[in-house]
SEDO-63573 format. One line per field, with one value per residue (C-alpha): chain; residue in three letters; x, y, z. Coordinates in Angstrom, 3 decimals, padded with zeros to 6 digits. Layout:
N
ch = (A,...)
aa = (ALA,...)
px = (X,...)
py = (Y,...)
pz = (Z,...)
END
This chain:
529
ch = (A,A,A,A,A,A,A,A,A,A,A,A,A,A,A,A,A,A,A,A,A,A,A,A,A,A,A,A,A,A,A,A,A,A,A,A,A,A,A,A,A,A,A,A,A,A,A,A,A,A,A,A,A,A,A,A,A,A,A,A,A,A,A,A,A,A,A,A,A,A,A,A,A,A,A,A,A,A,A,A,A,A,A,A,A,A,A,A,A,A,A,A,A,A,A,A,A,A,A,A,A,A,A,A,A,A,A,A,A,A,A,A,A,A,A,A,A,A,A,A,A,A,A,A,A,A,A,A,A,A,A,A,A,A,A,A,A,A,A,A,A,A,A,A,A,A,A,A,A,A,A,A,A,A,A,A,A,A,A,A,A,A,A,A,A,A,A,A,A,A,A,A,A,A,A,A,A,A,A,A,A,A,A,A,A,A,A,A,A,A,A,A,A,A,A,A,A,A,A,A,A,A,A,A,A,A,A,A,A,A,A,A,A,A,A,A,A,A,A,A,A,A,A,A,A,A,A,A,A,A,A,A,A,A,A,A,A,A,A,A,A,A,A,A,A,A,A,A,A,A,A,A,A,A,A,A,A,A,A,A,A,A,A,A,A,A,A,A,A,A,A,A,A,A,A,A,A,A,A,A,A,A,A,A,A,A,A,A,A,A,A,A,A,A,A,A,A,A,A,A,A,A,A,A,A,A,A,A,A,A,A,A,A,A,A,A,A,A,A,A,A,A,A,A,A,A,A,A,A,A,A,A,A,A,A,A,A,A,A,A,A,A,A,A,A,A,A,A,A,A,A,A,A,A,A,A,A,A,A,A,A,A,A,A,A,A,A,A,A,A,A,A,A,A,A,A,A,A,A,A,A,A,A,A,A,A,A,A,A,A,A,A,A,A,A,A,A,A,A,A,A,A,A,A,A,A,A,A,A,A,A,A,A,A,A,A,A,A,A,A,A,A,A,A,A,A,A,A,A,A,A,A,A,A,A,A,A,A,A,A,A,A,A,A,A,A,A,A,A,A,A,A,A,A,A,A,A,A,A,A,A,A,A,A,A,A,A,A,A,A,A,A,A,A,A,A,A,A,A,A,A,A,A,A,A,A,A,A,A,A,A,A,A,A,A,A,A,A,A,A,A,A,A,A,A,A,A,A,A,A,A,A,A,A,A,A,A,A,A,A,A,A,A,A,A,A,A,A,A)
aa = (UNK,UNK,UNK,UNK,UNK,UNK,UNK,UNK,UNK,UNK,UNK,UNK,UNK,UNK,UNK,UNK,UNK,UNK,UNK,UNK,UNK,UNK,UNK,UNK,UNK,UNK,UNK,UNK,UNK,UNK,UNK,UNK,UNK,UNK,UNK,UNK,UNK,UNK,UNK,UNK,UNK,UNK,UNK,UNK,UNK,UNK,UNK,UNK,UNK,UNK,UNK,UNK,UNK,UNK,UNK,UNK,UNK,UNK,UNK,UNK,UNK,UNK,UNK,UNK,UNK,UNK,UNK,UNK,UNK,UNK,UNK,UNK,UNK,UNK,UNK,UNK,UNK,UNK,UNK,UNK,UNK,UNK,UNK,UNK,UNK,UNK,UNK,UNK,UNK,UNK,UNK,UNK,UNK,UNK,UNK,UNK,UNK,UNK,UNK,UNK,UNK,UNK,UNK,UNK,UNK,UNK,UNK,UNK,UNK,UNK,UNK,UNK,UNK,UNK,UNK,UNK,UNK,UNK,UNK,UNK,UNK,UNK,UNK,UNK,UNK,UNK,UNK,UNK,UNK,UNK,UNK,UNK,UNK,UNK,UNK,UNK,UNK,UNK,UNK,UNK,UNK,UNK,UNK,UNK,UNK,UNK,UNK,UNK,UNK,UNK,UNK,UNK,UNK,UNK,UNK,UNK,UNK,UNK,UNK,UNK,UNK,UNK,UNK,UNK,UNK,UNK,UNK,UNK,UNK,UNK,UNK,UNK,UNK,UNK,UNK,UNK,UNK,UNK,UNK,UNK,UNK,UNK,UNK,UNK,UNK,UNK,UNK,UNK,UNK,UNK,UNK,UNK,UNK,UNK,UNK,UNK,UNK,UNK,UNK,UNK,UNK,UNK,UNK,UNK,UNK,UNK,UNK,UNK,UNK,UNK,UNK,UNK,UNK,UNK,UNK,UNK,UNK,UNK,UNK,UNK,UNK,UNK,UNK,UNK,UNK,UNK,UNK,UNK,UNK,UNK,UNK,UNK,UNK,UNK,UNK,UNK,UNK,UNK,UNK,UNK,UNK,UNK,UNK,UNK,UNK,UNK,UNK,UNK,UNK,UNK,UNK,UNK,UNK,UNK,UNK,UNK,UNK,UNK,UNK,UNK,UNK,UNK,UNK,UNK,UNK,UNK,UNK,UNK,UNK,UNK,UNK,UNK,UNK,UNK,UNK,UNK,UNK,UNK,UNK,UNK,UNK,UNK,UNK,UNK,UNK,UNK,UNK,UNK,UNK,UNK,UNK,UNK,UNK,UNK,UNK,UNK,UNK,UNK,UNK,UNK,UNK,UNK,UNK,UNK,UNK,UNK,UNK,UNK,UNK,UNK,UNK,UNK,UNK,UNK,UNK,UNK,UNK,UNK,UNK,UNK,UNK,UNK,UNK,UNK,UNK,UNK,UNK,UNK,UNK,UNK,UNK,UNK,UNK,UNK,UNK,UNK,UNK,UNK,UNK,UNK,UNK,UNK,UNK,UNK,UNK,UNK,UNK,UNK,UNK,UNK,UNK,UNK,UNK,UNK,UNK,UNK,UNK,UNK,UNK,UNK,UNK,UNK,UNK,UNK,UNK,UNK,UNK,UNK,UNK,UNK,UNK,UNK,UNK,UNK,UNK,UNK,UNK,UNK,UNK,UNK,UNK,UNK,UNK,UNK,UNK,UNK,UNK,UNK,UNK,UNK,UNK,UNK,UNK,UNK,UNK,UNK,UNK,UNK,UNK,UNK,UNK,UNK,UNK,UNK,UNK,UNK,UNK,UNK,UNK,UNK,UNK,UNK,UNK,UNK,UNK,UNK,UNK,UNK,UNK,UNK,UNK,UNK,UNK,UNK,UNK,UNK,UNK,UNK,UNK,UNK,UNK,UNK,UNK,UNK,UNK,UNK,UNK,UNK,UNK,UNK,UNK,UNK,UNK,UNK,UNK,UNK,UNK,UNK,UNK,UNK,UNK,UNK,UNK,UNK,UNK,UNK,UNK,UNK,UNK,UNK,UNK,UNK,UNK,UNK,UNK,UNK,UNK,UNK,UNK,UNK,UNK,UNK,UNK,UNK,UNK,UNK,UNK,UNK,UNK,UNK,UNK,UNK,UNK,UNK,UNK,UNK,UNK,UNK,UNK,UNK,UNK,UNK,UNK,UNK,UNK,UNK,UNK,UNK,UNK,UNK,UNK,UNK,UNK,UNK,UNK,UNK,UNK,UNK,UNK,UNK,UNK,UNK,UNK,UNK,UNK,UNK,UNK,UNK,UNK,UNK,UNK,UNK,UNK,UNK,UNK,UNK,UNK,UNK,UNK)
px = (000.000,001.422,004.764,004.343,005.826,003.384,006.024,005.642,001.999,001.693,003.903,001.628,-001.220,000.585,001.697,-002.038,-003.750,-000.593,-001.011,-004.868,-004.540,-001.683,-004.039,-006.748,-004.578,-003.868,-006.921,-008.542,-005.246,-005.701,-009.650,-008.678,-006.592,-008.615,-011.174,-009.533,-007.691,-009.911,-013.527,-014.478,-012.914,-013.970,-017.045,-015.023,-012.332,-014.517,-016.884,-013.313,-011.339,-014.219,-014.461,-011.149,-010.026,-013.948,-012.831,-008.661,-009.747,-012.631,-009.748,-007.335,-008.948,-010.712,-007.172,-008.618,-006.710,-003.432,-001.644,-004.329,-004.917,-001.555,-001.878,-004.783,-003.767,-001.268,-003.154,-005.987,-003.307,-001.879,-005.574,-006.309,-003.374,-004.133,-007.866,-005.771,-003.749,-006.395,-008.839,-005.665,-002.750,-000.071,003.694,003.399,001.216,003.346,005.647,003.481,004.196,007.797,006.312,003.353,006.895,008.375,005.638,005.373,008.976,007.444,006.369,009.568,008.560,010.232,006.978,005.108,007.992,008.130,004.401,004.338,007.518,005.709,002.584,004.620,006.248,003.025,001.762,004.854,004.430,000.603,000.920,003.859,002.369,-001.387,-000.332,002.246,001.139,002.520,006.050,006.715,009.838,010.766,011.993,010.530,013.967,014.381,011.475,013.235,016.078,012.791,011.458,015.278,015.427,012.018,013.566,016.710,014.851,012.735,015.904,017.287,014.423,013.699,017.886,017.121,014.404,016.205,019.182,017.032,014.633,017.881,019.230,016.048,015.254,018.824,018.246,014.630,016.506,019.067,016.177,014.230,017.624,018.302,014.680,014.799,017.887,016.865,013.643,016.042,017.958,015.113,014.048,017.033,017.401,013.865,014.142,017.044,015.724,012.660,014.284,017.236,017.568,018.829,016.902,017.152,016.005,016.136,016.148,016.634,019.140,016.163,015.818,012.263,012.183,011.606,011.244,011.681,012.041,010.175,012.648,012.783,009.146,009.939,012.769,011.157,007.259,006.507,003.799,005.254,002.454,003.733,006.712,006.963,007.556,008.188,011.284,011.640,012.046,014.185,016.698,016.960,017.289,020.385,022.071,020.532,023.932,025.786,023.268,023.771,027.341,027.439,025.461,027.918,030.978,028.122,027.646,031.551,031.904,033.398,032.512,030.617,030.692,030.165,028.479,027.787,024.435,021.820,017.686,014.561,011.344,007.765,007.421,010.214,012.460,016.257,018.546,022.336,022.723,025.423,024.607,026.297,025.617,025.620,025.069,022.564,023.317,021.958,023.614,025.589,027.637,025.630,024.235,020.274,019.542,021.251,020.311,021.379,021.509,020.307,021.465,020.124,023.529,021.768,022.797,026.061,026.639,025.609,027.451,030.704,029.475,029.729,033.146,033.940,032.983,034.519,037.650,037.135,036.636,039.714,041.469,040.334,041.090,044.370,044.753,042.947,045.874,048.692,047.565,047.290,050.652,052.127,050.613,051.075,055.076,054.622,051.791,053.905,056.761,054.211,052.637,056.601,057.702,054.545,054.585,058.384,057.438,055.009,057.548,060.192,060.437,059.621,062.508,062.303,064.162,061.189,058.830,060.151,060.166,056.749,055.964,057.476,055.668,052.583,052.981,054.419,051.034,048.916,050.711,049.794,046.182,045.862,046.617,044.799,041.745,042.617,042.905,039.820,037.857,035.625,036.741,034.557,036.800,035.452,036.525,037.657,039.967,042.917,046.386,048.635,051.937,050.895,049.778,053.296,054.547,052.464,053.867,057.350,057.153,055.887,058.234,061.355,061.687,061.429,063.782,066.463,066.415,067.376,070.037,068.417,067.587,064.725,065.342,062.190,061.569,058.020,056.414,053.663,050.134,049.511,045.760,044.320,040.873,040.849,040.963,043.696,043.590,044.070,046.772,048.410,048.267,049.795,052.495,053.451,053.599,056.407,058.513,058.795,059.866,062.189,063.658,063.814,065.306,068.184,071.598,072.724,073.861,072.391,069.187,065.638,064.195,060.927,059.317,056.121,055.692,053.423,053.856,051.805,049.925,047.513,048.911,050.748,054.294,054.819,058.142,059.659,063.252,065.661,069.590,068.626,069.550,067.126,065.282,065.453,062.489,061.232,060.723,058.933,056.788,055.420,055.424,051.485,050.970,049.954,052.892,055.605,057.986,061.753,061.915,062.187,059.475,056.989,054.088,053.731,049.950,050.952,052.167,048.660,046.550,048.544,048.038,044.717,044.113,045.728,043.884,040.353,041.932,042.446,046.108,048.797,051.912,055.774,058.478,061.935,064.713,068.076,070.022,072.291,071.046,067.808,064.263,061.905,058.441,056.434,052.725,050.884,047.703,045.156,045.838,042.648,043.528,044.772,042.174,041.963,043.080)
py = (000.000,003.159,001.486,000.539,-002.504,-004.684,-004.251,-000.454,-000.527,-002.745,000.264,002.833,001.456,001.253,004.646,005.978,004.176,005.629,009.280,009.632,008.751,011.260,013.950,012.881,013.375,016.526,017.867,016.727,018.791,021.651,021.370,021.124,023.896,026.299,025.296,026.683,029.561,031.061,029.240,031.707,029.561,026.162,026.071,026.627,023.877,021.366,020.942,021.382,018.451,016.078,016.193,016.650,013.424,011.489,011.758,010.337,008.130,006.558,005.916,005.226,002.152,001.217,000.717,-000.317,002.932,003.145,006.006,008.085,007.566,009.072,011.857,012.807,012.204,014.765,017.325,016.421,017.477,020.567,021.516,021.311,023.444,026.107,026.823,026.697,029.449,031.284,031.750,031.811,033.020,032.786,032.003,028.577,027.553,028.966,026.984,023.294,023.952,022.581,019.689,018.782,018.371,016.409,013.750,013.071,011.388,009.021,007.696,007.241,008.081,010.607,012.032,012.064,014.466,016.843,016.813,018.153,020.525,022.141,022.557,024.252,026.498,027.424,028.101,029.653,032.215,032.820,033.523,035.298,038.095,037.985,038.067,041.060,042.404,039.465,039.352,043.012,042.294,039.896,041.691,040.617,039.491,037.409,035.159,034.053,032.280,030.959,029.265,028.045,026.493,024.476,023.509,022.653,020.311,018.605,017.899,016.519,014.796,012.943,012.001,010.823,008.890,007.362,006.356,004.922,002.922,001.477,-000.036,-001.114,-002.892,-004.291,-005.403,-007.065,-008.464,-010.557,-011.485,-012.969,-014.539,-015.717,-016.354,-018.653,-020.293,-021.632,-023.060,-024.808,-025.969,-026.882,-028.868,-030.450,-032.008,-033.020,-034.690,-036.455,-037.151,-038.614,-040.775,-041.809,-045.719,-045.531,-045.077,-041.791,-040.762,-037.702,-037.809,-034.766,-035.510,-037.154,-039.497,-037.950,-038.807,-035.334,-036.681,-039.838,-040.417,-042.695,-045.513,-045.554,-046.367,-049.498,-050.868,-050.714,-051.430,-048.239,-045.644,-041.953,-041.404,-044.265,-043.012,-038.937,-036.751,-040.076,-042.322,-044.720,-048.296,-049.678,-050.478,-054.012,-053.175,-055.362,-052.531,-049.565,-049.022,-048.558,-046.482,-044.449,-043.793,-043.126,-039.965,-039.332,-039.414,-037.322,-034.778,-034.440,-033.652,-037.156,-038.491,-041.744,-043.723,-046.878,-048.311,-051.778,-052.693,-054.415,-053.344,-054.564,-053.828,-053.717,-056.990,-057.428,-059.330,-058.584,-057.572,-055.658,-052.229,-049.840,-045.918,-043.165,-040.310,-036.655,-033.669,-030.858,-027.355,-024.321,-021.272,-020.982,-024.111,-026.077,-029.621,-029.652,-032.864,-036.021,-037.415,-041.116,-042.787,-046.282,-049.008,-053.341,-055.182,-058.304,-058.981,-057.992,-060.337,-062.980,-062.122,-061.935,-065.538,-066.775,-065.419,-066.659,-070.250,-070.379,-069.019,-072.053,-074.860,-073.574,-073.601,-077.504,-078.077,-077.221,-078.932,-082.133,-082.121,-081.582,-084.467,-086.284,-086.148,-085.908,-089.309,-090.688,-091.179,-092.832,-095.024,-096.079,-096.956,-099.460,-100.687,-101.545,-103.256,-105.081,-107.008,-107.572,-108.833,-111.158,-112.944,-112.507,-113.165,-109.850,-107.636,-105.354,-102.847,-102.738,-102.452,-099.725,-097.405,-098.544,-097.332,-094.373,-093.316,-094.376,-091.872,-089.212,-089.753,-089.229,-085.986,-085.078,-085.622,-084.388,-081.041,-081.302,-081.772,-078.721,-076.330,-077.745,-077.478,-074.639,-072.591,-069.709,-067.239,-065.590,-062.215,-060.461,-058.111,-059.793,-059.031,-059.364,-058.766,-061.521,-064.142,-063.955,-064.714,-067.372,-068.960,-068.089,-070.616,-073.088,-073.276,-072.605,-075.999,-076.855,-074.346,-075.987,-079.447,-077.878,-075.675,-072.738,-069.714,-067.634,-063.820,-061.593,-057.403,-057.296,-054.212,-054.299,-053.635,-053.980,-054.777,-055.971,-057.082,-061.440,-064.755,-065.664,-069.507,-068.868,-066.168,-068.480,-070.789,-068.317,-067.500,-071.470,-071.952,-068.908,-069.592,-073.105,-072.544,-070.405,-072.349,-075.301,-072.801,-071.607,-073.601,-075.269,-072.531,-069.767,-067.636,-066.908,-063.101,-062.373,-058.649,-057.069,-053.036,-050.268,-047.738,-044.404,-045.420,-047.624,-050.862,-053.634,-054.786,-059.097,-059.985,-063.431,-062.990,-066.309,-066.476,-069.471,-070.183,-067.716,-067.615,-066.167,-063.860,-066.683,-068.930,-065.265,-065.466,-068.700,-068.722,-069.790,-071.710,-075.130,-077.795,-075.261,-075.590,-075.367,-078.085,-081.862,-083.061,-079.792,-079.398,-075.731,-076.158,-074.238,-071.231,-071.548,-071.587,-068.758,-066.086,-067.261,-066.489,-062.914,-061.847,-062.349,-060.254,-057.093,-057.545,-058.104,-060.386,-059.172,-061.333,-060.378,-062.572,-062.755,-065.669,-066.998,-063.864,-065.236,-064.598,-062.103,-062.709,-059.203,-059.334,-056.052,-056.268,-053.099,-052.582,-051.136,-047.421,-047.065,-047.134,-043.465,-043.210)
pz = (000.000,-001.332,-001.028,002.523,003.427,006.008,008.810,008.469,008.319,011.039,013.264,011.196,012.903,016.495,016.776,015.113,018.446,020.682,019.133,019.308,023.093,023.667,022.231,024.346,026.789,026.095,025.735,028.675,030.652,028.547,029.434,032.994,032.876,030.709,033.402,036.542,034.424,032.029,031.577,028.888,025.857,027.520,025.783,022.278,023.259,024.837,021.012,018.367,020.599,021.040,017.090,016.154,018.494,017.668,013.847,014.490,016.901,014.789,012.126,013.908,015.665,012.233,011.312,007.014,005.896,008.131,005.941,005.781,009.233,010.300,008.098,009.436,013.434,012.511,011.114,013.768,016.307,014.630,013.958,017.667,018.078,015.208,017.249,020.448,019.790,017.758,020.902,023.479,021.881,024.521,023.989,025.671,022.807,020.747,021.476,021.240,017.236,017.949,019.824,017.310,014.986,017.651,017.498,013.844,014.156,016.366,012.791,011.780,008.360,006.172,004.517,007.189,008.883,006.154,005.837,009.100,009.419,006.458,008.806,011.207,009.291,007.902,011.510,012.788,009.485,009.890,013.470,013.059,011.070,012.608,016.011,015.776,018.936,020.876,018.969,018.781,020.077,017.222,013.891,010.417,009.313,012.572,011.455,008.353,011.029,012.759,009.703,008.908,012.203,011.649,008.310,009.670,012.493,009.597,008.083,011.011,012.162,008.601,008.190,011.830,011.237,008.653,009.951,012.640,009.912,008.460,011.534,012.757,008.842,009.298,012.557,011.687,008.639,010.728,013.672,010.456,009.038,012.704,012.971,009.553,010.866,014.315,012.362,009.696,012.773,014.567,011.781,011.143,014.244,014.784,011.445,012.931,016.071,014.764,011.753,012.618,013.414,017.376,020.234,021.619,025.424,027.045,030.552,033.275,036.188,038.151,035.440,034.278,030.762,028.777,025.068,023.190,019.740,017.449,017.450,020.952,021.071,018.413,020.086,023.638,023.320,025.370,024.160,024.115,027.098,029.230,029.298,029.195,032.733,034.693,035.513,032.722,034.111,030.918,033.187,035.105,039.059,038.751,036.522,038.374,040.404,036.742,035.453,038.858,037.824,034.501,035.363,037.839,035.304,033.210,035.342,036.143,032.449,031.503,028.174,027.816,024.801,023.629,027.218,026.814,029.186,029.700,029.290,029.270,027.004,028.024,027.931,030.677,027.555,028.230,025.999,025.199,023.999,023.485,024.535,024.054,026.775,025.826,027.973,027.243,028.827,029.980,028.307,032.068,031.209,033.605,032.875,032.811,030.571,029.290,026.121,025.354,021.760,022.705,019.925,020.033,019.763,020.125,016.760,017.242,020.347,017.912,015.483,017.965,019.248,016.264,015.118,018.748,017.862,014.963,015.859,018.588,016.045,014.061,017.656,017.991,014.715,015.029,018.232,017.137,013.759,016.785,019.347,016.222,015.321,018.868,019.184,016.310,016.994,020.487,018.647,016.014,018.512,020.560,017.278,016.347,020.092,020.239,016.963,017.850,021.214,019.519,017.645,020.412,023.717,026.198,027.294,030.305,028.272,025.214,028.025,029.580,026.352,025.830,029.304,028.621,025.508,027.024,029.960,027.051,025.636,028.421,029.047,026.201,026.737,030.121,029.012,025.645,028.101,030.030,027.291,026.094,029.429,030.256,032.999,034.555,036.200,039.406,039.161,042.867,044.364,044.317,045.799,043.332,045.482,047.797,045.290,043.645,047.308,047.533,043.915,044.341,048.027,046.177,043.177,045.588,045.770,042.436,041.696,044.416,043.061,039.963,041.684,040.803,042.826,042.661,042.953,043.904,043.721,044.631,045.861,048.212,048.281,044.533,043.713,040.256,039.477,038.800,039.455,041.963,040.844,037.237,037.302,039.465,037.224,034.655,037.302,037.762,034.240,033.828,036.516,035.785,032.093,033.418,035.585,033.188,030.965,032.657,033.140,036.394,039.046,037.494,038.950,037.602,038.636,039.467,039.770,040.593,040.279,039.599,037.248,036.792,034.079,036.059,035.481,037.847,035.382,036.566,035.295,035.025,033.945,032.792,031.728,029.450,026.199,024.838,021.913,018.117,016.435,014.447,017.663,019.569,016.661,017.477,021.074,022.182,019.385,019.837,019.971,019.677,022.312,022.706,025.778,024.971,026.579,026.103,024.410,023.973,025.412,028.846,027.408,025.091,028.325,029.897,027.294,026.790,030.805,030.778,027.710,029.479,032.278,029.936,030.465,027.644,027.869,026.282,025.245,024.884,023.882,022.570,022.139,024.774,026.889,028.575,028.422,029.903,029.968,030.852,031.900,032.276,034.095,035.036,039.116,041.240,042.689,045.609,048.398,050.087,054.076)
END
């Protein structure tokens, strides 16, 4: 309209509705005032005003024709002003022809400004030379620097007005860009949040659940209803403690990713998922949410089972090909001695070889079984200083018959996270090697330490023959062993053991310089006093 945009006629229509109550305003003061002062031009006021504001407020308030509505609120006003001063022509109204200018800028429209500095200056001139009475004191020429100054506050006023129109465009410009942005946002993660393929919960720091997303309701059987400004009971009161501190590490600012747990569906079925944990934040910094990304491994698990199995059967398969032809020697041996003893009469010499394989055999077997039986670890607090004691008494003796001593650095109070019977096992099976490693006379070392890292460091150090990088390469494999009568099964068994403890095992050998075997294993922190 008249090359108005709708934000300006929208503020057109404001400031009609704000003006037509200022001039009510002021005419019920100047009423008042006329009233107690002079009640002679009351009854000439009291008729023009309740016209002149009837007609501005009629428009103003109809609001169909906003432009000529502010046209017309100013020359309402500066018409209520021109009978003003014609029936009471005092300075001080006089002087309201500055202020009538004033309140056209509250427009802040150019036209509208000029429309009414050109009203004033038409006032300002017609009063000037009617009313000569009242500004004898003012000289003709001195009226020309009176018009110039209502000029040069038009001017101003319309360069004001817009300077002011530009920043307040530019300004409504980048709230509607910001505007357009946070809705693109907005919809960009809802989008996400609705579509994608993981669970998502959002949960305050109660645990009230403050939105889910529509794969969350899929996965879990839950309607959004059941679920919404309540604690969500996903979680099996078995797990509740780990839940418990994962919000913990949460609210401590720790990052949590990749948490395998367990959680149950409506129907109370159980199953394994993998969250990741992110914090939401109020613009202090502080944490006032935590949304989690909820994703069913169950296939994974499977999948890992399976690879798990297999690698098992290959494992057995190997094993089964290496019993097979560790037996097959001793076998053939008997097979030979008894079809000579059939033909011949018994010796006691035959018989004892054949004795001897058959115990060689059974060796074999016994620790085939062992590698092949199931063991569930029971997983404690264990002290690993005192466990190492407890090993290094019992292969002392060993040791001696061998004349070998046994050399120990072990620092105290040293606590890992395992199964005392199995890494004693593991323990046994190292210093024993060693020992049947090193030559006559000679000593075997044996170290426990912390380090800084968060780790205990078990070492098991020989002055044996040592060994080459193609034999490292093979140690724990089946069969391979560099002793005469060794199978290679023990070592197997022992790296299987500190694997399922998190730990990691380091062999370094030269030859004729001995053997250290290195096992690193995560220690618990030290407990508080």
């Amino acid at each position: 309209m008249n090359g108005f945009t709708d934000d300006q006629l929208i503020l057109i229509k404001k400031r009609n509705k704000l003006l037509y109550k200022l001039l009510w305003g002021f005419f019920v003061i100047d009423v008042l005032f006329d009233y107690i002062f002079d009640r002679d031009i009351v009854s000439f006021m009291l008729p023009v005003g309740f016209s002149i504001g009837g007609l501005i407020t009629f428009f103003a308030v109809w609001n169909r024709t906003p432009v000529f509505s502010m046209y017309l609120t100013v020359t309402g006003i500066f018409s209520f002003l021109f009978c003003l001063i014609s029936v009471q022509p005092v300075l001080v109204n006089y002087l309201y022809i500055w202020f009538c200018l004033l309140l056209s800028t509250i427009y802040s429209q150019y036209k509208v400004i000029i429309y009414s500095g050109a009203l004033a200056v038409a006032m300002s001139t017609y009063f000037f030379f009617t009313d000569r009475e009242l500004f004898s004191s003012v000289e003709d020429f001195d009226l020309v620097f009176i018009l110039l100054l209502l000029v040069f506050l038009t001017v101003f006023f319309v360069l004001s007005t817009q300077f002011t129109e530009n920043l307040r465009m530019r300004a409504e410009n980048r709230e509607r860009h910001t505007a357009s942005q946070l809705v693109e946002s907005k919809e960009y993660f809802h989008s996400v949040f609705s579509q994608t393929a993981d669970a998502i919960l959002v949960q305050n720091l109660k645990g009230d659940v403050l939105a889910v997303n529509r794969a969350f309701i899929e996965l879990y059987g839950w309607k959004e209803e059941e679920v919404l400004r309540k604690p969500f009971q996903h979680i099996p009161s078995t797990q509740m403690h780990m839940i418990g501190e994962v919000f913990q590490k949460m609210i401590k600012g720790e990052a949590v990713s990749g948490y395998e747990m367990v959680n149950q569906k409506k129907t109370e079925e159980l199953f394994p998922v993998s969250v990741t944990f992110s914090p939401i934040r109020n613009p202090d910094g502080t944490i006032k949410a935590i949304a989690g990304i909820y994703r069913d491994i169950t296939e994974t698990k499977r999948t890992e089972e399976l690879i798990i199995q297999s690698e098992k059967l290959s494992v057995i398969g190997q094993l089964a090909a290496g019993v097979a032809h560790e037996i097959k020697n001793p076998l053939a041996i008997l097979s030979g001695f008894v079809q000579f003893m059939q033909e011949e009469h018994i010796s006691d010499e035959y018989t004892t070889i054949m004795l001897t394989e058959i115990n060689r055999m059974n060796r074999i077997l016994e620790e085939y079984m062992q590698l092949a039986r199931v063991k569930q670890f029971t997983y404690e607090e264990v002290d690993l200083s005192g466990l190492v004691k407890e090993t290094l008494l019992l292969m002392e003796a060993f040791a001696s018959l061998s004349n070998i001593s046994i050399k120990n650095g072990i620092q105290d109070d040293c606590r890992i996270r395992g199964d005392s019977n199995s890494l004693k096992q593991v323990f046994i099976n190292l210093i024993k090697n060693a020992v049947e490693a090193s030559p006559k006379g000679s000593h075997v070392e044996v170290s426990v330490k912390r380090i800084s890292e968060g780790y205990a460091i078990i070492e098991v150090k020989d002055e044996g023959h040592g060994l080459d990088k193609d034999q490292l390469k093979k140690l724990g494999e089946p069969f391979f062993t560099t002793k005469d009568k060794g199978t290679g099964l023990g070592l197997m068994v022992s790296f299987k053991i500190i694997d399922q403890h998190n730990g990691e095992v380091t062999v370094t050998s030269e030859p004729n310089k001995g053997t250290v075997f290195s096992i690193k294993l995560p220690k618990l922190p030290k407990k508080s006093s």
